[in-house]
Every structure is written in structure tokens, then in C-alpha cells.
C-alpha positions, 0 to 999 in steps of 0.5 A: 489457510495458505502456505504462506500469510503474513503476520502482523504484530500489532501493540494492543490494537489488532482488532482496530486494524483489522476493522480500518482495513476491512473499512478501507478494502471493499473485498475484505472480510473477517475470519476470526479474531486474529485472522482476516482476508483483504483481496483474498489475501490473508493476513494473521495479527497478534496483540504482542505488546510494544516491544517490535514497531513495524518499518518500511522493511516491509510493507504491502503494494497495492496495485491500483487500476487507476487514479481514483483509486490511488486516490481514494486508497491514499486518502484513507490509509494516511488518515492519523498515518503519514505520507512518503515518496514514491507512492509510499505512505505509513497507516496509523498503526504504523504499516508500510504500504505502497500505493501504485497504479499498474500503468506505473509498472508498466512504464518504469520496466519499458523496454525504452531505457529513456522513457522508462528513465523519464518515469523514474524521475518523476515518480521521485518527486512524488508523493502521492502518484499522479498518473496524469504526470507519469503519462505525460513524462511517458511521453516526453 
């Protein structure tokens, strides 16, 4: 185990997390029951009962190589979840993740305060990101 793993706490469905997650993430894998690995970071879970939700304080940032695979991700991890702005989304256990692709953090940290300043402001009228959309704001 690494030095640091997050720790997720599930009601009474950590097993079914587990398998969605390992559904979703094509390099991914159990460990054990209360332990599995998605893009070699480990995740523990725990089925603690209803008393602590999780919120946005938290939540897991994906950075995604291109549009099909924002897509793709987004389109799964919101299926019986919710969509937000800005690239964020709620699964259906209830865990934030953000959903970008690295060209957008490329962008939004420009050395060009007006460029990056144009990213921004259409990054906030999304939900999904459209990387098409962020180019083209980019751009001018």
C-alpha cells in the first residue's frame, strides 16, 4: 500500500462502487474486498453506514487526453449521478469527480493573462467540457 490512499466511505455499497469503478476505468483492478486500484492509484472503501455523505470538498480529477475520452468518462460516471459545471459531475454513490482534459489546464494557466482569461470564461458556461469550444475561446 502507499503512504497515502484515499479512503472512501461508502453506506452499504462499496462492493458495487467498486465493480462500477473498475467497469468505467479500462486500468483498474481489485485487490481485495475493501481495497482496489484505478490507474494505479489505490482507493480503500469501507461500508460505514449512512451516518457521513460525501460532498464536493472533495472530489477525484481526471485528466483526460482528449474529447472522446471526456466523453466517454462523463457519459458513465453521471449514469443514476448528476451533472455540474465546469467539468464536474456527481457519480451515483454520490462522489465528486472532475472530468478535464489536460489541454484545458494547459490553457487556463497561459502565460497570456487574456487568452487564459477567455478560457475561463467559457469553461464557466459548461458543464461537460468541450474542447473544440476552449480552443476556439483560446484562440480569440
Amino acid at each position: 500500500m502507499k503512504k497515502i490512499t484515499p479512503f472512501l466511505w461508502f453506506d452499504n455499497n462499496a462492493e458495487q462502487a467498486i465493480d462500477f469503478y473498475l467497469s468505467i476505468f479500462k486500468n483498474g483492478r481489485k485487490i481485495n474486498a475493501n481495497r482496489f486500484e484505478i490507474e494505479g492509484q489505490e482507493f480503500m472503501v469501507l461500508n460505514g453506514g449512512p451516518m457521513f455523505k460525501f460532498n464536493e470538498a472533495i472530489s477525484l480529477f481526471v485528466d483526460c487526453k482528449d474529447q472522446q475520452e471526456v466523453d466517454e468518462l462523463w457519459s458513465k460516471l453521471t449514469e443514476g449521478g448528476s451533472e455540474s459545471r465546469c467539468g464536474w459531475l456527481k457519480d451515483k454513490f454520490g462522489l465528486s469527480w472532475q472530468i478535464i482534459p489536460t489541454v484545458l489546464s494547459d490553457m487556463l494557466y497561459d502565460e497570456d493573462p487574456v487568452k487564459a482569461a477567455r478560457v475561463m470564461d467559457a469553461m464557466l458556461t459548461m458543464g461537460k467540457i468541450d474542447i473544440a469550444a476552449i480552443i476556439k475561446a483560446y484562440q480569440g
